[in-house]
C-alpha positions as CSV (number, residue, x, y, z in Angstrom):
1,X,108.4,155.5,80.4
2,X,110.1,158.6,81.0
3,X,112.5,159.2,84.2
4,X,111.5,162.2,85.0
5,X,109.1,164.7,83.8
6,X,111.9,167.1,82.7
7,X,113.1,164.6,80.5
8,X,109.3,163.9,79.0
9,X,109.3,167.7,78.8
10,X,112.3,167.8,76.7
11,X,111.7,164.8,74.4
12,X,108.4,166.8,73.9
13,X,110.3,170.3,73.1
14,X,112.7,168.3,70.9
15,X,110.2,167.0,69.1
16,X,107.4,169.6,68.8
17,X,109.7,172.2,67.7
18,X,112.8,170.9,65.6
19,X,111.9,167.9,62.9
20,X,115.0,166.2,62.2
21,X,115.4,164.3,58.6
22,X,116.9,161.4,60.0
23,X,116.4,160.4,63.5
24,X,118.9,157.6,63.8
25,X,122.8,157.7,63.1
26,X,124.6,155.8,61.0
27,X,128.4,154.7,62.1
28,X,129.2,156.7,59.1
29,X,127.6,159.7,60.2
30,X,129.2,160.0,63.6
31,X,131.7,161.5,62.3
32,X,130.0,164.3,60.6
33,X,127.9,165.0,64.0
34,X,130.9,165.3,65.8
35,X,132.6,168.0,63.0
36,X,129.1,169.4,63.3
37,X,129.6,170.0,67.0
38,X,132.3,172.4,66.9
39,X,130.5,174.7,64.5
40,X,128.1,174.9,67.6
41,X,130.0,174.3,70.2
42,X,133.4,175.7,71.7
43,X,134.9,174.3,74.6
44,X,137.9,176.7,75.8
45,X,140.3,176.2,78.8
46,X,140.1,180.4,78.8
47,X,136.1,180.7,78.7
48,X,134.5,179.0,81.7
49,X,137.4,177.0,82.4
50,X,136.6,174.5,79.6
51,X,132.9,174.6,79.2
52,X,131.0,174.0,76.6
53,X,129.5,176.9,75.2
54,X,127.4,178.2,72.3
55,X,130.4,179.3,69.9
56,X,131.1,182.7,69.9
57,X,129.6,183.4,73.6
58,X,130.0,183.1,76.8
59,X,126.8,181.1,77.4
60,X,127.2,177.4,78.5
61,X,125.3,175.1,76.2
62,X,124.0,173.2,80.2
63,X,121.9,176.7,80.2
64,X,120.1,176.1,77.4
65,X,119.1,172.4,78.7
66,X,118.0,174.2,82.4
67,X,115.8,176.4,81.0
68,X,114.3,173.8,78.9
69,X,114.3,171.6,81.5
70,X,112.4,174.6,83.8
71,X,109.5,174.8,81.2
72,X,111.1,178.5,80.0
73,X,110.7,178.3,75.9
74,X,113.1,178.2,73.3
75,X,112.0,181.8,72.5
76,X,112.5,182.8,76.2
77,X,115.8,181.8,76.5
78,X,116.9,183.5,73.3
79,X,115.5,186.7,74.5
80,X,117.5,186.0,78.4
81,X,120.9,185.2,75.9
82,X,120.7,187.6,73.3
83,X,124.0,186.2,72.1
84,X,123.0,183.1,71.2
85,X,121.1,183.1,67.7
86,X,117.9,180.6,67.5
87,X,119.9,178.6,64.5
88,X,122.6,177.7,67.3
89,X,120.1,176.7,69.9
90,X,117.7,174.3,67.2
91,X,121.5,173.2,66.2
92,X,122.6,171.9,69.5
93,X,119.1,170.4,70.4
94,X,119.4,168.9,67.0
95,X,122.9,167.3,68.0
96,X,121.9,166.5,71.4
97,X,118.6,164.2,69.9
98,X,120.5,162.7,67.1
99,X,123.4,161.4,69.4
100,X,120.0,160.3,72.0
101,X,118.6,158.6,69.4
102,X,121.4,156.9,67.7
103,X,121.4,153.2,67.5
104,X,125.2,153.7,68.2
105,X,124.7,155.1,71.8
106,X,126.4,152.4,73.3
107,X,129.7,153.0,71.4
108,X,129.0,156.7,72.6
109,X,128.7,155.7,76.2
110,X,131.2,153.2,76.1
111,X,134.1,155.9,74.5
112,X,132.6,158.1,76.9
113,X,133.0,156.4,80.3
């Protein structure tokens, strides 16, 4: 079913604690998750070299997913990155499930790779 048990933990975070309206994307609404993004997200050459990070910090968005992914809760890892505010955390979760989810994935992966 799952992979790994991180990934069943996540699904479950994802889930229990941020309800989506629409849990599949439309070819048309690609577009707006990607704009969406970089209200979220920066990704700056000067900051990290290049990684992503929660906009406005220094905090890579992959810490966010670690903690997550080490049973620490949302609220946890707000209080550890007092930086990020919980609105930009639910956002990027948000993102991250409705690009998961999409029935486009493949053109995702495909434009990806």
């Amino acid at each position: 079913m799952y992979k790994s048990r991180s990934e069943a933990r996540i699904l479950y975070i994802l889930t229990a604690r941020y309800q989506p309206k629409d849990y599949l994307i439309s070819e048309n609404n690609l577009f707006d998750i990607m704009t969406n993004i970089k209200d979220y997200i920066s990704i700056d050459q000067e900051i990290l070299g290049g990684q992503p990070v929660f906009k406005g910090t220094r905090v890579p968005i992959e810490s966010l997913f670690l903690h997550l992914e080490k049973g620490v809760s949302l609220h946890e890892f707000l209080e550890d990155f007092p930086a990020v505010s919980k609105e930009q955390a639910i956002s990027v979760l948000g993102i991250a499930e409705k690009i998961m989810t999409s029935k486009n994935i493949e053109k995702l992966y495909d434009n990806a790779a």
